[in-house]
N, C-alpha and C positions, 0 to 999 in steps of 0.2 A: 440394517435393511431399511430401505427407502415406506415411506406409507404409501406412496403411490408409485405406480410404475401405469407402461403403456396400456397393459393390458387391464389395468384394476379401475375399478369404479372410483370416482372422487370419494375424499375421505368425508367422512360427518365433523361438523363444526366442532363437536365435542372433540373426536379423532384428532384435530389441528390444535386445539385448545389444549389437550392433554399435551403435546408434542412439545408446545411452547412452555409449558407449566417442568418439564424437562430441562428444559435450554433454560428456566429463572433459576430453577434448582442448581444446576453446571454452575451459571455465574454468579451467581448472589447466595448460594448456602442455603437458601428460600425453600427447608422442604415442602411446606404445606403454604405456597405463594398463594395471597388473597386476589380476586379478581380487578382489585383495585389497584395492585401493586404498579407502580408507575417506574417502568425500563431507568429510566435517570436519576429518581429519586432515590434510587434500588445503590444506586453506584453505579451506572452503566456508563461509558462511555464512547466516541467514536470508535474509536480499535473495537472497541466491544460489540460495538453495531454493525461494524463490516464481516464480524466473525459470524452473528445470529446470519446476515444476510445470504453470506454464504452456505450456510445451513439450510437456512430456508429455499435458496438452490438445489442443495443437493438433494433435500427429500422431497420437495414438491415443484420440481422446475417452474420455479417463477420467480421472476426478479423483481426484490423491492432497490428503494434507495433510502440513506440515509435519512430525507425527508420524512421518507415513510415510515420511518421508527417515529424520528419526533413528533408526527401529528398520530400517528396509531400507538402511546408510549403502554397500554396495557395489555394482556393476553387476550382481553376478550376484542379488545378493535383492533386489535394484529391480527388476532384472529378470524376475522371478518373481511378483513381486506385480504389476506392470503387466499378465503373462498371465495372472494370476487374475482381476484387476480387468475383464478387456477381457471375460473369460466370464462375467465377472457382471451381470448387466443392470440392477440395484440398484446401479450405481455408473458406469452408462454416461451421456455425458449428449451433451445432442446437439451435432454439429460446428458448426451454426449456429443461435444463439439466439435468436429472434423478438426482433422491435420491439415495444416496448410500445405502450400506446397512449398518445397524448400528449393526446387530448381532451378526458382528467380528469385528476386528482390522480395519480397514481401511488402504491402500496404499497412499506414500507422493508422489506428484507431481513430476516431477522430480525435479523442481526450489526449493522447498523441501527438498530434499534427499540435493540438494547443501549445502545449508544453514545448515541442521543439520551436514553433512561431516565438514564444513570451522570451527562449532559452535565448534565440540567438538575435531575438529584438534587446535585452540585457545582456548580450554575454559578459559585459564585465563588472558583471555583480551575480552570485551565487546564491540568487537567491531560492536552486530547486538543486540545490546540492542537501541533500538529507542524510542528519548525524545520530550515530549511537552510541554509548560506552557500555563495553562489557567489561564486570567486574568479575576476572578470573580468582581471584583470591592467591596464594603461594603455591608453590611447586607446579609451577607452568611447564611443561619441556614443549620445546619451544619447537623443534623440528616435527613433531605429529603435529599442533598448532596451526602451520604454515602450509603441511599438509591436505589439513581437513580446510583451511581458507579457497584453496587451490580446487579443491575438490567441490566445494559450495558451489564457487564460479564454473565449474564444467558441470554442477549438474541444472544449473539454470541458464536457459538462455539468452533473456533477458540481459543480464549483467555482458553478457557476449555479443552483444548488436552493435552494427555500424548503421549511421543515419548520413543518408545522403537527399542533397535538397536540390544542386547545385543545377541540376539537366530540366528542375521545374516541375516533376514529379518528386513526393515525400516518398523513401521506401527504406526499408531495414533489411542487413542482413545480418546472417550469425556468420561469427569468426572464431575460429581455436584461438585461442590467448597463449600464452607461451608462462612458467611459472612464474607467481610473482612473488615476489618478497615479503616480509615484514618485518620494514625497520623498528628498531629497537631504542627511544629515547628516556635515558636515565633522569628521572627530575630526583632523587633522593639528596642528593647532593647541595641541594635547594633547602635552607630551614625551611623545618618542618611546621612551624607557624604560618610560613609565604609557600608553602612549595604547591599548593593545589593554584593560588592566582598564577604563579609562573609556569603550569603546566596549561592550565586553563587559556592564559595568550598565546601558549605555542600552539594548541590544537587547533583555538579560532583562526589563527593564522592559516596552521597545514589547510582545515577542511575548506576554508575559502578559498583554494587554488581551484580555477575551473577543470572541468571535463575536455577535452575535445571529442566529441561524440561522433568522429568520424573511424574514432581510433579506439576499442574499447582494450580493458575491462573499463566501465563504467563505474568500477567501485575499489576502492583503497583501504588500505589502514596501515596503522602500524602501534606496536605493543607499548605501553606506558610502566616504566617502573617506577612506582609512587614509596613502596618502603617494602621489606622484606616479604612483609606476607599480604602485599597487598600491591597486584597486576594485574593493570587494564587495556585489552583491546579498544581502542580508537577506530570507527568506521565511518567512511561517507560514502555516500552513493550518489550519482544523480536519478531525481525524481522519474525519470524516462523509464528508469531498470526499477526501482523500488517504488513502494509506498507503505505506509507506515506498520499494517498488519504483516509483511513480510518482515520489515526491519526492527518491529520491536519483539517479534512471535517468532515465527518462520526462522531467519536468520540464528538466533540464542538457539533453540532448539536440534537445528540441523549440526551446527557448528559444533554443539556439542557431542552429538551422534556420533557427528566425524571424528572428530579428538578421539573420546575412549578408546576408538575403533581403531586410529590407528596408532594411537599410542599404547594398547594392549595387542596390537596385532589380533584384532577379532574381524568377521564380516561387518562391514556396514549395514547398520538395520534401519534401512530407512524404503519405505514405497518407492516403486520407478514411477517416473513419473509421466504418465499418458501424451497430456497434452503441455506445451508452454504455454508461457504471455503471448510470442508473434504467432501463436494459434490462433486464442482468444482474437489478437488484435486484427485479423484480416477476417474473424467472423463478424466481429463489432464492425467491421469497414461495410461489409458487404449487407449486414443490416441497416445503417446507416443510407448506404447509396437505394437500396429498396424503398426505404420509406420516407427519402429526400423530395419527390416529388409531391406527397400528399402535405408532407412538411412546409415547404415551403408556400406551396398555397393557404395551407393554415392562417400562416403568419401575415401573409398578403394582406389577406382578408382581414384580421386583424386588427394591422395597423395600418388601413386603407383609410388618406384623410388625414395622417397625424403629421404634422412638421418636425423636425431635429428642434430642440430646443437645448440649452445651457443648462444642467441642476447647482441649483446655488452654494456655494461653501461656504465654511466659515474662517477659508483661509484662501489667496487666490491661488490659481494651477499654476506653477511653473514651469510648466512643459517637462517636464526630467521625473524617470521611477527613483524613486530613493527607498530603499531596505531598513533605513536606521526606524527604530521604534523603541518603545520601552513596554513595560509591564504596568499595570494602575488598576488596584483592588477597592474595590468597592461591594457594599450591597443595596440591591434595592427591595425595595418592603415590600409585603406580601399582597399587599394590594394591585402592584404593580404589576406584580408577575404573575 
């Protein structure tokens, strides 16, 4: 049960403070968290901040952001800023989000529109194709498996959207998908010294094949067989249908639901699910268009008086996005940070 609801008085700061002293306890083992206890320090991480934030929706309708963990990282200025937040009615948002309509096309969020702009200014580089491996361990059967994959994708519908740009209007719709497969690639065959590098170039290869986001399912895989008792599901998705709390939480979880369920022939026990993402996304829209005009005079004002200028690098721009990078460990001293 929520601590607030329409009808209830705002909570006392202690009320929200306790709530959150809950949510350290959940993630961190922290029975008796000290006021001091710093979100990151704790072990938190991103995934881990979209999950509090979502919480923090569900029991006090108000939305933070990421941001707002990392400059609010303890219970008591999370805290604080949640009772700011709850008395501000510019950042209330409501506890249940209307059904869009399904009749037409549907509007993309803005966050949306970005991601189809960046998708199809790169389409040929993948760089918002998003991957995960599930480590199924032995005795897979493979037909529930493919079952509950199938079933994942019909009960989101997200993974079910068609993006059209082409008339100059952005709009989505949902589509039935028709079943899909999961192919089956034997790397065992492969010594067992080299066989994860040779399974490893096949998947970077598979996951880099683009999307056509006109045409969904938006998401793939197919099963890896590494050695007897040890079989891996292979996913990607594009970023449009997923994000990371789904694909690394969400996704494991349901999937497996699915499986038991239908490899024991039992009910599915999984919640139905109220609202989607092209819910979400046409209420984000229509927030968005409400407070464009105050918005954009903001920024006027602003940056009223500034010129475009060039920021300097240490390397010159060659015009072209390039994906390649690498990883580089370092630390910096305490003074620093």
């Amino acid at each position: 049960m929520a601590i607030t609801d329409k009808n209830a008085l705002t909570p006392s700061f202690e009320a929200v403070e306790s709530w959150l002293s809950g949510r350290w306890e959940h993630f961190f083992g922290a029975r008796f968290p000290r006021d001091n206890d710093d979100f990151f320090s704790l072990g938190g991480h991103s995934l881990m901040a979209i999950r509090l934030i979502t919480k923090v929706h569900e029991e006090f309708a108000t939305e933070l952001s990421i941001a707002d963990i990392v400059k609010h990282r303890t219970r008591s200025t999370l805290a604080r800023l949640i009772m700011n937040r709850m008395g501000d009615a510019s950042t209330q948002v409501p506890q249940s989000i209307p059904e869009a309509d399904r009749s037409n096309p549907l509007p993309l969020s803005p966050t949306q529109e970005y991601l189809l702009f960046e998708s199809l200014l790169n389409a040929d580089q993948p760089i918002y194709n998003e991957v995960a491996t599930l480590h199924l361990g032995d005795d897979v059967d493979m037909r529930p498996l493919e079952q509950a994959f199938n079933a994942f994708i019909s009960r989101h519908e997200a993974f079910r959207m068609a993006f059209e740009w082409e008339s100059g209007e952005l709009n989505q719709e949902v589509y039935p998908v028709g079943p899909v497969t999961l192919p089956i690639e034997d790397f065992r065959g492969y010594p067992a010294d080299d066989r994860e590098n040779h399974a490893g170039h096949f998947a970077s290869k598979w996951s880099s094949q683009p999307f056509d986001l006109k045409k969904p399912p938006l998401i793939r895989a197919f099963v890896g067989l590494y050695s007897q008792s040890d079989t891996r599901l292979h996913v990607v998705a594009h970023h449009l249908a997923i994000d990371a709390y789904t694909l690394f939480d969400i996704l494991p979880k349901e999937l497996w639901a699915l499986y038991r369920a239908f490899r024991h022939n039992q009910p599915i026990d999984l919640p139905a699910l109220r609202i989607q993402y092209p819910d979400i996304a046409a209420w984000r829209k229509k927030q968005a268009l409400s407070n464009a005009p105050e918005a954009l005079a903001y920024w006027k004002r602003k940056l009223s008086g500034y010129q475009p200028f060039e920021l300097p690098g240490d390397c010159p721009n060659m015009g072209e996005t390039n994906a390649a990078g690498a990883i580089k460990v370092f630390q910096l001293d305490n003074e620093l940070t």
